[in-house]
C-alpha positions as CSV (number, residue, x, y, z in Angstrom):
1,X,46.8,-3.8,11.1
2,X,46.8,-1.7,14.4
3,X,48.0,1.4,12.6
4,X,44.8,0.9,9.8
5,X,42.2,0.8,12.3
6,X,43.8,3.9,14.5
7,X,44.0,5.7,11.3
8,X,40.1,5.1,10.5
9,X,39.3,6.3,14.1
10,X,41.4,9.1,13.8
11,X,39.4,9.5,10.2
12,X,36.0,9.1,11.6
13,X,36.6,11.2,14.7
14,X,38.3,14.3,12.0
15,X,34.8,13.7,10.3
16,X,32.6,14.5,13.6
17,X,31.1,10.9,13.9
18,X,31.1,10.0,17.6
19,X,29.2,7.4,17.7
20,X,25.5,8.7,19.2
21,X,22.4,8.8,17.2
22,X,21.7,12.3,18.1
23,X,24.8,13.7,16.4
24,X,24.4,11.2,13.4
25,X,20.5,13.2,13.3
26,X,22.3,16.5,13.8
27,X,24.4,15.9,10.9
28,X,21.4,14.8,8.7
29,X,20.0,17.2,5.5
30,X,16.3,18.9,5.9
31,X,15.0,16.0,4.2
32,X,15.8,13.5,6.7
33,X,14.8,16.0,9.8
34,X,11.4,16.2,7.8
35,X,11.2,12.1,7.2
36,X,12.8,12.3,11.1
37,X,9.6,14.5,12.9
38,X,6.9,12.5,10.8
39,X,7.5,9.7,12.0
40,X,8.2,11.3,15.5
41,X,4.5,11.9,15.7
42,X,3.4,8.6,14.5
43,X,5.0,7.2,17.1
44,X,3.9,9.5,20.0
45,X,0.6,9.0,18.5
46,X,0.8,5.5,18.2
47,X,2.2,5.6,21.5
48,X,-0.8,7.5,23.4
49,X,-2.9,5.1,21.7
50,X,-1.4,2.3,23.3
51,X,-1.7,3.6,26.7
52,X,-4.8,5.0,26.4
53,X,-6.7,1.7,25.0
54,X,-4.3,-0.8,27.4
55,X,-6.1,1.1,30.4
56,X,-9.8,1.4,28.7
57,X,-9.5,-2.4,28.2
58,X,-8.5,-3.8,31.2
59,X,-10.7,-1.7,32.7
60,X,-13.6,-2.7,30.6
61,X,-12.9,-6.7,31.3
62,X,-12.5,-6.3,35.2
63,X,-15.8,-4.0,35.5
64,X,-17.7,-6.3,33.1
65,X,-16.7,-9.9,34.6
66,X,-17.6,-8.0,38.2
67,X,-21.1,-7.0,36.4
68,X,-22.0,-10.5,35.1
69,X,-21.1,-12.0,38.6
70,X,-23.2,-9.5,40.4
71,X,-26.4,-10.3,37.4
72,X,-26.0,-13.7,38.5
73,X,-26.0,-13.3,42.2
74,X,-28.7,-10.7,42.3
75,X,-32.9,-11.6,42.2
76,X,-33.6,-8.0,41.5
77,X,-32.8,-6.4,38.7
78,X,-33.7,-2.1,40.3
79,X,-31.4,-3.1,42.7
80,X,-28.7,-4.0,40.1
81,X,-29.4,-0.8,38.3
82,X,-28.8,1.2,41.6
83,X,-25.2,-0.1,41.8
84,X,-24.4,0.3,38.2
85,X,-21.7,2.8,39.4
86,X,-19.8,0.7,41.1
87,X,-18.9,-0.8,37.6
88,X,-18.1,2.1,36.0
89,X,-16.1,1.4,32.5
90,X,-17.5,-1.7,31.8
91,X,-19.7,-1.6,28.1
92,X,-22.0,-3.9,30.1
93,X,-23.6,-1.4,32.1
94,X,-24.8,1.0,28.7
95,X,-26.4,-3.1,27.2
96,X,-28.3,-3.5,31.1
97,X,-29.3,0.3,31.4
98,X,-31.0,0.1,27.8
99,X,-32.4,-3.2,28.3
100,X,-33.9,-2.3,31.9
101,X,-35.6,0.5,30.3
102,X,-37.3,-1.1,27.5
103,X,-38.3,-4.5,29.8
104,X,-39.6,-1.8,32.9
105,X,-41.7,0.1,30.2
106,X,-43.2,-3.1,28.8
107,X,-43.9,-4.3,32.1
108,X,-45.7,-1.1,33.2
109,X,-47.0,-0.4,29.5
110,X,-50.4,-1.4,28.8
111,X,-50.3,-2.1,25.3
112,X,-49.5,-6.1,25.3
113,X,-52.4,-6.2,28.3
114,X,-54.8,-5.9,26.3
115,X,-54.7,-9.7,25.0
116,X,-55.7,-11.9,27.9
117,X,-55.9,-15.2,25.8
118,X,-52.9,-17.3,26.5
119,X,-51.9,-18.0,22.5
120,X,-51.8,-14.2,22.1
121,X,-50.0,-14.1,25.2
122,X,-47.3,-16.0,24.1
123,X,-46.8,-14.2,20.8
124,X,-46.5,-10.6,22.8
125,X,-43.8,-12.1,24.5
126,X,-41.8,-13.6,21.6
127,X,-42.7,-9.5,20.1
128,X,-41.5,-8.2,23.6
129,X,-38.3,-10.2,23.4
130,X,-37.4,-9.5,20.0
131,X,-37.6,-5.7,20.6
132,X,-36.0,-5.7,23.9
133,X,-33.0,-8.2,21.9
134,X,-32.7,-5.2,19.1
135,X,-32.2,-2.8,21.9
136,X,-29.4,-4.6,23.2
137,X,-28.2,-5.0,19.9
138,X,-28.0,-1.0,19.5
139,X,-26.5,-0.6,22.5
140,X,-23.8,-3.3,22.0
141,X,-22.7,-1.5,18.7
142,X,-22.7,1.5,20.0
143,X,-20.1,0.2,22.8
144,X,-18.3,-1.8,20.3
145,X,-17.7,1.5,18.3
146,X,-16.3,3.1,21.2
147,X,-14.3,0.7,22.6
148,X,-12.8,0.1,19.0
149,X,-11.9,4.4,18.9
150,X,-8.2,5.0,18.0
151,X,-7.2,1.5,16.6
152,X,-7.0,2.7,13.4
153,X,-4.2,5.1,14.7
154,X,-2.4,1.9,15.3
155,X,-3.2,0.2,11.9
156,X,-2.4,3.8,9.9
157,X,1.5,3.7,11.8
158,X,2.1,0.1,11.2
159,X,1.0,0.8,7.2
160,X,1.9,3.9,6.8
161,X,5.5,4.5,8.7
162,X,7.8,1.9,6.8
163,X,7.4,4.0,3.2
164,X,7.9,7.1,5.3
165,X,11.4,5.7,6.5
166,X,11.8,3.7,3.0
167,X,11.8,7.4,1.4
168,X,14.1,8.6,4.0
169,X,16.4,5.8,2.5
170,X,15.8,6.1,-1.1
171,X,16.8,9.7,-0.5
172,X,20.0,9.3,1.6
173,X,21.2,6.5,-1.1
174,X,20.6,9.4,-3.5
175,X,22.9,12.3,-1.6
176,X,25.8,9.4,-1.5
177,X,25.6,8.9,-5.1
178,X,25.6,12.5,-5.6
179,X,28.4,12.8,-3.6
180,X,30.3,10.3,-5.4
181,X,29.4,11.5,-8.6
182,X,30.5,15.6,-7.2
183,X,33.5,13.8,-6.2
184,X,34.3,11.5,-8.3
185,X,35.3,9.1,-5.6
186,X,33.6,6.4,-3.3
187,X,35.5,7.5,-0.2
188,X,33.9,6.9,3.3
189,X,33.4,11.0,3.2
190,X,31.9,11.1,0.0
191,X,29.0,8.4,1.2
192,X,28.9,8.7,4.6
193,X,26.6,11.6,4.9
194,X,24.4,10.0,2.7
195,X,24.6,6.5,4.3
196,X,24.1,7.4,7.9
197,X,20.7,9.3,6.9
198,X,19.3,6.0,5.0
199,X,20.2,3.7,7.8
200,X,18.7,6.0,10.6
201,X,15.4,6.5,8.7
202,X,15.3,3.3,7.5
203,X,15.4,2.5,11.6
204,X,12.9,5.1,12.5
205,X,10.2,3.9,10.0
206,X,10.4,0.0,11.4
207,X,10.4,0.7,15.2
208,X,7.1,2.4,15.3
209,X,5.8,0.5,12.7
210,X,6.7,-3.1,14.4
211,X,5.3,-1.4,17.8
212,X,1.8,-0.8,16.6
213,X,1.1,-3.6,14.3
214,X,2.0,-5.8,17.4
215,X,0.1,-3.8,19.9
216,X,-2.9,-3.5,17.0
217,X,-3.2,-7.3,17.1
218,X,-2.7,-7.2,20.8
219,X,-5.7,-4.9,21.1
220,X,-7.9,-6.7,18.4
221,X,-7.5,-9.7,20.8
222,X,-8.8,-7.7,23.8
223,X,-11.5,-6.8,21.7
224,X,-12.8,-9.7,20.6
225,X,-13.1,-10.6,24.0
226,X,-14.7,-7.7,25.7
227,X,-17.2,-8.6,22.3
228,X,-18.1,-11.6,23.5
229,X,-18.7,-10.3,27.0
230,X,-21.0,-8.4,25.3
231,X,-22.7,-11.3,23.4
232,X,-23.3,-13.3,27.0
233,X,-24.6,-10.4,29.0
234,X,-27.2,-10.2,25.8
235,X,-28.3,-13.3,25.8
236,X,-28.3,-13.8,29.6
237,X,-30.4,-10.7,29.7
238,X,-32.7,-12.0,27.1
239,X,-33.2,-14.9,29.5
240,X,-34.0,-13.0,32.2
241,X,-36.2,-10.7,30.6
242,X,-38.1,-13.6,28.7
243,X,-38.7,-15.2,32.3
244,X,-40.2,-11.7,34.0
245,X,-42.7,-12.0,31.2
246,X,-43.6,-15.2,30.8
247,X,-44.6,-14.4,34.7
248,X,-46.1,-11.6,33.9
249,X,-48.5,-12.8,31.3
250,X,-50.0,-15.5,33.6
251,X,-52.9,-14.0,35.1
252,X,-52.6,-11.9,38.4
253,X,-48.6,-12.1,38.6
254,X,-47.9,-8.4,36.9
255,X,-47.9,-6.7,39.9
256,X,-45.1,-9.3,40.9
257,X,-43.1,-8.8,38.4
258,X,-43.4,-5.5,38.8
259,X,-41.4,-5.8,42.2
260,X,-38.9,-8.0,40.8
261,X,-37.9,-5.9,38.4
């Protein structure tokens, strides 16, 4: 028993295996080198990716829970906008920027002045809402787009890199059937060759791809939440803005909500 597995050491040994990845690569055909360096940049793409939107997230929800505390805490809404960069990389501060200048140019515009009846009043301000609410609206897709940049880099490898590694297989199975056929023998150095470059692109296609469909539906989840961020700074901003002009639109209180704002 002893002498069997010294002489398959001895065998493997005579055949250059020794036991490392990087010499099992070295002895691989152009075909598994090409299957090998495709799936080497999926996975320093994929792996960019990661880092990349892992800092731009958490980021994002430290900045924009620091913003929503400081809308809360603060009665005036220029002075907010004066130390917007102190929360620089949060999506909130593009949704308050747009939505302080459309509610600033309303308040200073003179086109809903013009209706002093009460009734009317009230329907400028539901009009003055609405289009201050769509504004947000832009603005919140256009920071949903950009935070959502480069996912699909993640969802391509996780598709994507498995067949890349499953034809590096189909074609190693291939060369040890050729080599059996060319030799008319199943030996371990007929199929060996052929074996060791199925198995190791067979492994390089899975890795990446496990990596960034688990870090893709890691991300989605930080996504989702920054998303909803965005949904409560709109609709506490809508509240706010309503309540400057409801004030405003009662007689003599403009010029006050001028300063507040």
């Amino acid at each position: 028993m002893t002498a069997s597995i010294q002489s398959c050491l001895a065998f493997l040994i005579l055949q250059g295996f020794q036991g490392d990845v990087l010499h099992l690569i070295a002895g691989s055909g152009w075909v598994a080198r090409l299957v090998l360096g495709i799936l080497l940049v999926f996975s320093v793409l994929a792996l960019s990716v990661m880092i990349d939107r892992f800092r731009v997230y958490r980021r994002a929800r430290k900045s924009s829970l620091a913003f929503l505390a400081a809308l809360d805490q603060t009665r005036n809404l220029a002075d907010l906008r004066d130390r917007c960069d102190r929360f620089a990389g949060s999506p909130l501060v593009t949704l308050f920027k747009a939505g302080f200048r459309e509610i600033t140019s309303q308040a200073l515009g003179g086109e809903d002045r013009r209706f002093p009846s009460a009734a009317v009043s009230e329907t400028q301000v539901a009009r003055s809402v609405e289009r201050i609410r769509r504004v947000l609206d832009r603005a919140a897709l256009t920071e949903s787009e950009r935070l959502e940049a480069f996912l699909p880099v993640l969802a391509t490898t996780g598709a994507v890199t498995p067949f890349v590694g499953l034809f590096g297989t189909v074609w190693g199975i291939m060369n040890a059937f050729t080599q059996i056929g060319a030799q008319g023998s199943a030996s371990l150095a007929a199929v060996a060759p052929g074996i060791s470059e199925a198995l190791i692109t067979t492994a390089a296609g899975l890795i990446p791809a496990i990596s960034a469909v688990v870090a893709y539906n890691y991300f989605l989840g930080k996504l989702r939440q920054l998303n909803s961020l965005l949904d409560e700074f709109t609709l506490r901003f809508i509240a706010i803005a309503e309540q400057h002009l409801e004030t405003a639109s009662v007689p003599g209180a403009l010029e006050a909500s001028k300063r507040r704002l």
